[in-house]
Steps between C-alpha positions, in 0.01 A plus 500: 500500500532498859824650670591161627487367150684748382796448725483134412522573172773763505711221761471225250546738187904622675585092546382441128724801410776347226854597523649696210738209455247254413307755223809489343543126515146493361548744221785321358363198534198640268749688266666186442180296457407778254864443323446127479175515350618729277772280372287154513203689285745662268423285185130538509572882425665409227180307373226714610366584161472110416368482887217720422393350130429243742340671795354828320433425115276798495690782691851425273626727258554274184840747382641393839489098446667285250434537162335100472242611744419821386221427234354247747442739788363731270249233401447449866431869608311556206237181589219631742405129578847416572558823738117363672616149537857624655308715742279230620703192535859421640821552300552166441172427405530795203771375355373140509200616262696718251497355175774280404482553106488913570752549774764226469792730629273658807420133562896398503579818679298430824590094512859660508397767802308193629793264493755739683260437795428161460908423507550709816221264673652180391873651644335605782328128562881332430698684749218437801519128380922556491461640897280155604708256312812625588573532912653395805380137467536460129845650487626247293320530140760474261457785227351191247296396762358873580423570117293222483286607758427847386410345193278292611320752716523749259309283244159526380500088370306263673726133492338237322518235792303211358677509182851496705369226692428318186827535394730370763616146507609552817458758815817449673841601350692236715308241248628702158725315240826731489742566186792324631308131567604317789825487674708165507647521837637205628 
């Protein structure tokens, strides 16, 4: 490195120098990052056996899971072409070819892991729909109003237009017969 280089370097290296406050700053702002994920991953600690059934079948120590599983994994660990077939395709994919008739409670056990995720991704799709529907402009949804549109976009149905279509007498609700018949005003 060349002298002038190294002057350059050593100028630009005191300017990028960071105060002691702002370490500080920084390392409490990462301690309490830490402390929040802590808290927020808390439960999955308390189901990391079940977790890695699901994730690990192989590498779990049957005496440490529930007793319904037990015999199952043992099946499982015992079964070379099981243990080849885990190796050499997803996790998903493994448990999707696992017999039905011989592991019924693995089977039950990893739609259950499967679900927890599955549920987080639908809440997850609600409250981005709950931030579009409800702003600035729209401030006036009623709470009726705002439950019917989560529903809506939360659903997986697909209307049946035609047959609605087929159904109405008529489109407009100024043209609808009401209850109380017409008024005699005179």
């Amino acid at each position: 490195m060349a002298e002038n280089d190294l002057t350059h370097f050593l100028r630009l290296k005191s300017r990028a120098t960071v105060s002691k406050n702002k370490l500080n700053e920084f390392s409490q702002a990462l301690k309490n990052l830490h402390t929040e994920f802590e808290t927020r991953f808390q439960d999955f600690k308390n189901i990391q056996s079940s977790l890695d059934v699901f994730s690990k079948p192989f590498h779990v120590d049957p005496e440490n899971i529930s007793a319904e599983l037990q015999l199952e994994i043992i099946e499982i660990q015992c079964n070379t072409h099981l243990k080849q077939l885990f190796l050499n395709s997803t996790k998903l994919g493994f448990h999707r070819t696992l017999p039905k008739a011989e592991f019924p409670k693995m089977i039950a056990h990893v739609q259950k892991i499967r679900m927890m995720f599955a549920s987080s991704y639908v809440c997850e799709q609600i409250f981005s729909t709950m931030k579009l529907q409800k702003n600035s402009i729209r401030n006036r949804l009623t709470d009726e109003h705002f439950f019917a549109l989560l529903k809506v976009t939360s659903s997986q149905l697909k209307p049946a237009f035609e047959n609605i279509m087929e159904n109405q007498k008529q489109f407009h609700m100024s043209h609808t017969p009401t209850m109380a018949g017409p008024s005699n005003k005179s």
